[in-house]
N, C-alpha and C positions, 0 to 999 in steps of 0.2 A: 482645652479649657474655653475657645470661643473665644471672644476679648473680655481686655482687663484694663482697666486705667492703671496707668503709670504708677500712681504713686501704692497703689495693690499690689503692683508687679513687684517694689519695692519691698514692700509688707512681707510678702511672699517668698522673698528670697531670703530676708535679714530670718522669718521664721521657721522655715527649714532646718538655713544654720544653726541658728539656737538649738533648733530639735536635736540634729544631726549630730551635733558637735561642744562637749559641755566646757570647753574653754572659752566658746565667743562670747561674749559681754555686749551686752549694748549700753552706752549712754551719755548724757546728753541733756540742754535746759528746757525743763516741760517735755523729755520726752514721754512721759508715761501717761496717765491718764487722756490729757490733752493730744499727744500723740505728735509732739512736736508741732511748732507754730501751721503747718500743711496735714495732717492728721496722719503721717506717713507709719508713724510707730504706735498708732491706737492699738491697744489688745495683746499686745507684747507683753507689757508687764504685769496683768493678771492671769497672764497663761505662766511667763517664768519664773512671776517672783522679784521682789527689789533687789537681789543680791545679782542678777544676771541683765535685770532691763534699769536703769536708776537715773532718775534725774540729780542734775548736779546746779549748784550754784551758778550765777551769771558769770563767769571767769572762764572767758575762753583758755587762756593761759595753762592754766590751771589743769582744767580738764583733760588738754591734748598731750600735757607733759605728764599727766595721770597716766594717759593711752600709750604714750611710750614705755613708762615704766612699768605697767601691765602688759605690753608686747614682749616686752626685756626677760619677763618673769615668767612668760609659758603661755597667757592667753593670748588672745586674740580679739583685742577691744575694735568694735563697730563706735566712732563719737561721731557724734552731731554738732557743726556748729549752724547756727540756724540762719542764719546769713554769710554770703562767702564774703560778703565787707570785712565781718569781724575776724577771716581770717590774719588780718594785721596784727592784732591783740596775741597770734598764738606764733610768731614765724620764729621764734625760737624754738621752742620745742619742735616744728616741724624742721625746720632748715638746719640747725647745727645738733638735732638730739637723733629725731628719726631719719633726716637722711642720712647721718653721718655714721651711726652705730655699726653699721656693717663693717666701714672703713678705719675705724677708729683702734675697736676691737679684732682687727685682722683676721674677721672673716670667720669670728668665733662665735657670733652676737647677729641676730636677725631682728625686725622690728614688722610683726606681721599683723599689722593694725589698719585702720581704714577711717579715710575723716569721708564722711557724706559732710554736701553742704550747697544749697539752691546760689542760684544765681541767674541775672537777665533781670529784662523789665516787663514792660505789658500790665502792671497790675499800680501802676501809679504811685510805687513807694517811694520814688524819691533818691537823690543821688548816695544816700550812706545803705541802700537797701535793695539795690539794681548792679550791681557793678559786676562786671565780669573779668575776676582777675585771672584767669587758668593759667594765663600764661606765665605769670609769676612762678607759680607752684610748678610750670613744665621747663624752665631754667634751671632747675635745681636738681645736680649729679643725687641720684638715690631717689628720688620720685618718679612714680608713673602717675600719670591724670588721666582718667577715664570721661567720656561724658557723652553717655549715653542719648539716642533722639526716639527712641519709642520703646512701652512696655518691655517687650522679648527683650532686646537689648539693655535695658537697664534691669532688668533680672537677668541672664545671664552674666553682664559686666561684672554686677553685684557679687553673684557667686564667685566666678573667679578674683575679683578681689579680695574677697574674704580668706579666699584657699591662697592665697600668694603670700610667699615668704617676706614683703617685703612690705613700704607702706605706699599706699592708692590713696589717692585724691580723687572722689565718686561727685563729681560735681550734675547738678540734677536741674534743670532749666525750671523755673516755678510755672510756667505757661503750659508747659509739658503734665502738670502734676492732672489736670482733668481729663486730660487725653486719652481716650481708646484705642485700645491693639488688639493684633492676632496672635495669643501664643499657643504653642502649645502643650498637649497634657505632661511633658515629662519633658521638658525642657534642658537642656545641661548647660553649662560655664560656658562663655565666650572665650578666647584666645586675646588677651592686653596684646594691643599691638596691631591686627587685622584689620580692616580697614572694610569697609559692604560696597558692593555701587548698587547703589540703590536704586538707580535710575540707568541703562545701558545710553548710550547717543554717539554720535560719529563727529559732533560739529566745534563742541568746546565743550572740556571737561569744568566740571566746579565742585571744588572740594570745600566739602564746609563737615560740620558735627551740630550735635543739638538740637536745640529747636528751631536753627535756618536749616536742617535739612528740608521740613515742610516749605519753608519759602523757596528754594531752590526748585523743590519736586511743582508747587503751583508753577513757577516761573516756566520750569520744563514743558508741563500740557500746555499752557498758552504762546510759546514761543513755535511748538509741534504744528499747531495749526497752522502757522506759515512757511512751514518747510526746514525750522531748525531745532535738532534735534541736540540736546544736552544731555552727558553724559554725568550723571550725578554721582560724588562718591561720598559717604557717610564714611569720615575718620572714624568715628566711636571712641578710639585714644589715639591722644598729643599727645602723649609720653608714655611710651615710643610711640611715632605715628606709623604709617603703614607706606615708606618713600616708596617701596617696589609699587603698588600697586598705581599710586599718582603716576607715576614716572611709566607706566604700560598705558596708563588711558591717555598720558599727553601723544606719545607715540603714535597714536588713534586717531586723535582729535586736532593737535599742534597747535591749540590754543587752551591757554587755562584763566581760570580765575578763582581765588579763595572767597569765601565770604563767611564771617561770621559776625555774632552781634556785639565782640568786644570793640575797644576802641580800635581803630586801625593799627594806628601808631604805634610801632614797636610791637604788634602782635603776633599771635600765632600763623598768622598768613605771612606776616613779615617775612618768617623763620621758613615755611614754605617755600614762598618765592623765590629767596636767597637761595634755597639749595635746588628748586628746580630750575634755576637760570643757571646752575652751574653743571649739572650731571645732566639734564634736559638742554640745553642749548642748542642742540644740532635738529631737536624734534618742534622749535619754536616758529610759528610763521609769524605772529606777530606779541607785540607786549605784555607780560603778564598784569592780570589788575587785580587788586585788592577790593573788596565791598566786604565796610563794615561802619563800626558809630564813627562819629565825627571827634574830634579831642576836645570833648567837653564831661564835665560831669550830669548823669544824669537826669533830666530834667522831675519835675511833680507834676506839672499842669500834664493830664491828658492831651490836650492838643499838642502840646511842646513835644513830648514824649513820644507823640507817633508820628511827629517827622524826625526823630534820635534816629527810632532804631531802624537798622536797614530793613528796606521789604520787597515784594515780589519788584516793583516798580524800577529800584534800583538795580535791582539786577539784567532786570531785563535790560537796562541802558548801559549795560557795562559790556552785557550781551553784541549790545549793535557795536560797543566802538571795536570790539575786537575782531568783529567780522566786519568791520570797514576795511 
């Protein structure tokens, strides 16, 4: 297929399913004509019809405990919330309805539904439209969280979330949505769980997902040119992450460091570190470092906002103190 932007890749995948499969549902606020607030689902609903692509009222709520109860009952609903802030508004239906149904119901009752939903900053929205909660949604026994950093992978992620018995959290970076990739013609499902190294190196591994894969991968060429070489690993999914695969590159490298663009604090690097300072300890030469936002919300102002999020610059300085 040559390249495809991201949010095509997406297009691409959620249209298949629809083809392929006449229980998957799509829907979602403004998904149809408008194609959601990023035009991800333009074309959808005059190809399927409103009873299979529909937009729904402003109620997060509402919608996802729709999604449940249409997973409960044979389909396979694809929701949209349109920012991952508003995931607040739905964590009941997600936390005590669809994670919980499996366990509830003794393993009689599946919930094989999928929330897509953006998240990150770069586009100057402001702290109730930037925030990067994944890590919420990857504490929660009965979730997986997907989060794809280039086209192929957020269509293959896509597909296997959709085909998985259970419910995915498809979180989709908005900086990523203009982006160009290589995929190709007949692509298949990715494996939840599997982890890429995107970048091979011998000198400190960095594991991040997303859209700091690319700030990692710049960091990587410019640090190459002085003799140090980064081993880059693209999670793809925090729930479940991919421990074997970190746990073989630190082995390699015996130095790590997470980086992504939530807030540090309490985040998915946290959960990281904590487990690679305990099954990794013996492959450590010096201290693990976290690069990611500062504990603020936020910011609006452009300027403000591009010293938030982390960047190539940060890393590279987290680079030097660990090889100090």
């Amino acid at each position: 297929m040559g390249e495809v932007r991201f949010g095509q890749a997406i297009n691409l995948a959620l249209d298949e399913s629809l083809e392929n499969d006449p229980s998957v549902v799509v829907f979602g606020e403004d998904i149809a004509r408008p194609g959601g607030p990023f035009g991800v689902t333009r074309g959808l609903q005059a190809k399927y019809g409103e009873l299979r692509v529909r937009d729904t009222p402003i109620s997060e709520a509402t919608l996802v405990s729709a999604a449940v109860g249409a997973a409960m009952s044979g389909l396979k609903p694809v929701v949209e919330i349109m920012f991952m802030d508003f995931i607040t508004l739905a964590m009941d239906g997600l936390v005590n309805q669809a994670a919980k149904a499996r366990f509830m119901f003794g393993g009689q009752c599946s919930v094989p539904m999928v929330l897509r939903t953006p998240h990150g900053g770069g586009l100057n929205a402001g702290p109730q439209h930037s925030q990067c909660l994944e890590a919420w949604c990857a504490h929660i026994p009965g979730l997986k969280v997907v989060v794809p950093s280039n086209p192929a992978d957020a269509y293959g992620l896509l597909k296997a979330a959709i085909a998985d018995p259970d419910p995915v959290i498809f979180v989709e970076n908005k900086a990523l949505y203009a982006a160009k990739g290589p995929m190709e013609d007949a692509p298949g499902p990715l494996e939840i769980g599997q982890a890429h190294i995107a970048r091979p190196g011998t000198d400190v591994t960095v594991v991040t997902y997303g859209a700091t894969v690319k700030t990692a991968l710049r960091s990587a060429g410019s640090l190459s040119e002085s003799g140090i070489e980064l081993e880059v690993i693209d999670l793809r999914s925090i729930q479940p992450w991919d421990e074997a695969t970190v746990l073989a590159s630190l082995s390699r490298t015996h130095r790590l460091i997470i980086l992504h663009e939530a807030v540090t604090a309490f985040g998915t690097g946290a959960e990281i570190a904590a487990r690679m300072a305990d099954v990794g300890f013996d492959e450590l030469d010096a201290p693990i470092v976290r690069v990611g936002a500062p504990f603020m919300p936020v910011p609006f102002a452009a300027s403000l906002e591009s010293q938030y999020l982390p960047d190539a610059d940060d890393l590279i300085a987290a680079v030097h103190k660990v090889l100090a």
